[in-house]
C-alpha positions in Angstrom: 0.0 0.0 0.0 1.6 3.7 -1.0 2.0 6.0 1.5 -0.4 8.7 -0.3 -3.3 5.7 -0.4 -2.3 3.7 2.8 -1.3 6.5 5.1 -4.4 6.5 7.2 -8.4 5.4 6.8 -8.4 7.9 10.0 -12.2 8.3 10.3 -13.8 5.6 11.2 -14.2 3.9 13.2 -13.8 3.4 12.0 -9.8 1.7 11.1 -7.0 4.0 9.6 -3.6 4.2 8.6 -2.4 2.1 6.4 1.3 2.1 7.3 0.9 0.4 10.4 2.2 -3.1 12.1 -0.5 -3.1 14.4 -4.5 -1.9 14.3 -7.4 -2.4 16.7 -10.3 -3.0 14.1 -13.8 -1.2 14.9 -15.5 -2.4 17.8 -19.2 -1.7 18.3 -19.7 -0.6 21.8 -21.8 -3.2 24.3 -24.0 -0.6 25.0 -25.4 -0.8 21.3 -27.8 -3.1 22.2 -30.4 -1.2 24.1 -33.0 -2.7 26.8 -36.8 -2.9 26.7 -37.8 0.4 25.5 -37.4 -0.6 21.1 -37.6 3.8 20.3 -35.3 5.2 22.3 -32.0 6.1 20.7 -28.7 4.3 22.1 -25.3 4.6 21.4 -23.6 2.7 19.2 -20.0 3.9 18.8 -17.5 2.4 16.9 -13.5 3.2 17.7 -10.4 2.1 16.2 -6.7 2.7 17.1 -3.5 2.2 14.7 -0.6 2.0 15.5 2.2 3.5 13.2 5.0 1.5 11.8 7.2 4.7 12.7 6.7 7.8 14.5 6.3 10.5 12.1 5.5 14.2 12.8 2.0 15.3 12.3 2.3 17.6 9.6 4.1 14.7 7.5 0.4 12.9 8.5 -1.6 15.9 7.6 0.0 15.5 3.9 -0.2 12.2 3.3 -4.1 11.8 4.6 -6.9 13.5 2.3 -10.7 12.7 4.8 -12.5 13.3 1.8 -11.4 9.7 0.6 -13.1 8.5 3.8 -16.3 6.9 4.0 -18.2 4.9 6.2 -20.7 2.8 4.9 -23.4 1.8 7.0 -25.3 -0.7 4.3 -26.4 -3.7 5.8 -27.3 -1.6 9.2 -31.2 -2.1 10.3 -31.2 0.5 13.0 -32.4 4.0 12.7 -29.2 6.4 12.0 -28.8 9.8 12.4 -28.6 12.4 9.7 -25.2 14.2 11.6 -22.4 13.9 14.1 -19.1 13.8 15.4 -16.2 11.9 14.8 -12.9 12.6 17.1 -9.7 11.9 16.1 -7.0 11.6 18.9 -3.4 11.8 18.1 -0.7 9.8 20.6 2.8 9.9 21.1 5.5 7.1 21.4 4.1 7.1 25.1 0.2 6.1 24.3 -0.5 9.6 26.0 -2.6 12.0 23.9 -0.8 15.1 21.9 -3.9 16.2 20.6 -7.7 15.3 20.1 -9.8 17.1 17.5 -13.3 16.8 16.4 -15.2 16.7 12.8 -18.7 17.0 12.3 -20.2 14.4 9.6 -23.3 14.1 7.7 -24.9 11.0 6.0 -26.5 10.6 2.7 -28.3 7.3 2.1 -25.5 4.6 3.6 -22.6 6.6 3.1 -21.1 8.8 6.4 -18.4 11.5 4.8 -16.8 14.4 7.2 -18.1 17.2 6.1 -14.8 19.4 6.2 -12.0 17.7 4.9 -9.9 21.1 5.2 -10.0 21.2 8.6 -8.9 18.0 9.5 -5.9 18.6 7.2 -5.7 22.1 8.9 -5.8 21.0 12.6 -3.6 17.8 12.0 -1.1 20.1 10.6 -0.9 22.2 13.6 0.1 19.8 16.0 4.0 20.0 17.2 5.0 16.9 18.1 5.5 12.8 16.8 2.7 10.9 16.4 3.0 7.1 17.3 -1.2 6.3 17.0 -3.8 7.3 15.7 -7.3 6.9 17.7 -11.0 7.8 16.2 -14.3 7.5 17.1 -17.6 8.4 16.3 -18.7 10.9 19.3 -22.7 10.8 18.4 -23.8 8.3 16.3 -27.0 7.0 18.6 -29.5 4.7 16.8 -33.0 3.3 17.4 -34.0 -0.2 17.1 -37.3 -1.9 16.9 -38.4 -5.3 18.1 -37.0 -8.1 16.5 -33.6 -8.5 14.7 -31.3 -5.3 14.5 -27.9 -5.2 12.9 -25.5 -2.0 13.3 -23.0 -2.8 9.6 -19.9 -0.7 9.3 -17.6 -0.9 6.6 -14.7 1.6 6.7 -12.9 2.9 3.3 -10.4 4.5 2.1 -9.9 6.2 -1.3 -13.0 3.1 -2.1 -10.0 0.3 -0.8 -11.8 -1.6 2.5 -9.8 -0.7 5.6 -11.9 -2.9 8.0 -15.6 -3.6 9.0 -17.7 -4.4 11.7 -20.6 -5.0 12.9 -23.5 -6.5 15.6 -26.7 -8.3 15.0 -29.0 -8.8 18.0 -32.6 -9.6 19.0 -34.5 -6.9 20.6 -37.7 -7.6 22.7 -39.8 -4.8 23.7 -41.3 -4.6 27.7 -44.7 -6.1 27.6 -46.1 -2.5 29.4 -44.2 -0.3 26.4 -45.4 -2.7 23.5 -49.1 -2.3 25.6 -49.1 1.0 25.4 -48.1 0.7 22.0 
């Protein structure tokens, strides 16, 4: 993978950079799976953190990493999903400790979750001092709503259209017999 193509799927959940020996695909957050009451939104958050192969400054990142190649596709997802959000991107050093943490808003059209600014991620990322050793995102707001029966939260993550990971959670959800009354 190139450096210009590889550098970094950095939204998304979410997995990024491309360079890396080591990367914590997306994990859907237990709390996903919401109790009893089938219409009220929950979170569902994915995160993912990569580890570069090298430390490298961030304004070498900032060059090598255009977000409006990023996409996450939701297809396959059942739940209700929001129109907007925020995704955070958190920027570590050799130590694991954060040098910087900055957040995007996004905005969905059909399946497909773009950032909505890809300027200012290059922007902020390039005014960070400092080596960066990790890269960590994650979607701040992303809550969904479920409904009784099978629900399934999809994310595939790209880069420049290349697949940089995926993942998802299917579940059962039963209502409370005094909500689906009421119903």
């Amino acid at each position: 993978m190139n450096l210009k193509n590889g550098i970094f799927a950095l939204f998304a959940s979410t997995a990024i950079l491309g360079l890396s020996s080591c990367v914590s695909l997306p994990g859907v957050d237990p709390e996903c799976t919401p109790s009893f009451n089938p219409n009220v939104p929950s979170a569902c958050p994915s995160s993912i953190e990569q580890s570069l192969a090298t430390p490298m400054s961030a304004l070498a990142l900032s060059n090598s990493f255009d977000a409006s190649k990023f996409k996450a596709d939701m297809t396959g997802s059942t739940v209700g999903l929001p129109l907007t959000g925020l995704y955070s991107v958190t920027l570590n050093n050799q130590s694991g400790q954060p040098i910087s943490q900055g957040s995007f808003s996004w905005s969905r059209q059909g399946n497909i979750i773009s950032i909505d600014n890809p300027v200012a991620v290059k922007n902020w990322m390039g005014s960070v001092s400092g080596m960066v050793k990790s890269v960590k995102t994650n979607f701040v707001t992303l809550p969904v709503t479920t409904q009784p029966g099978v629900n399934a939260y999809m994310i595939t993550i790209k880069y420049d259209q290349a697949i940089i990971g995926t993942a998802g959670k299917v579940w059962m959800e039963s209502c409370n017999e005094a909500f689906c009354a009421v119903q």
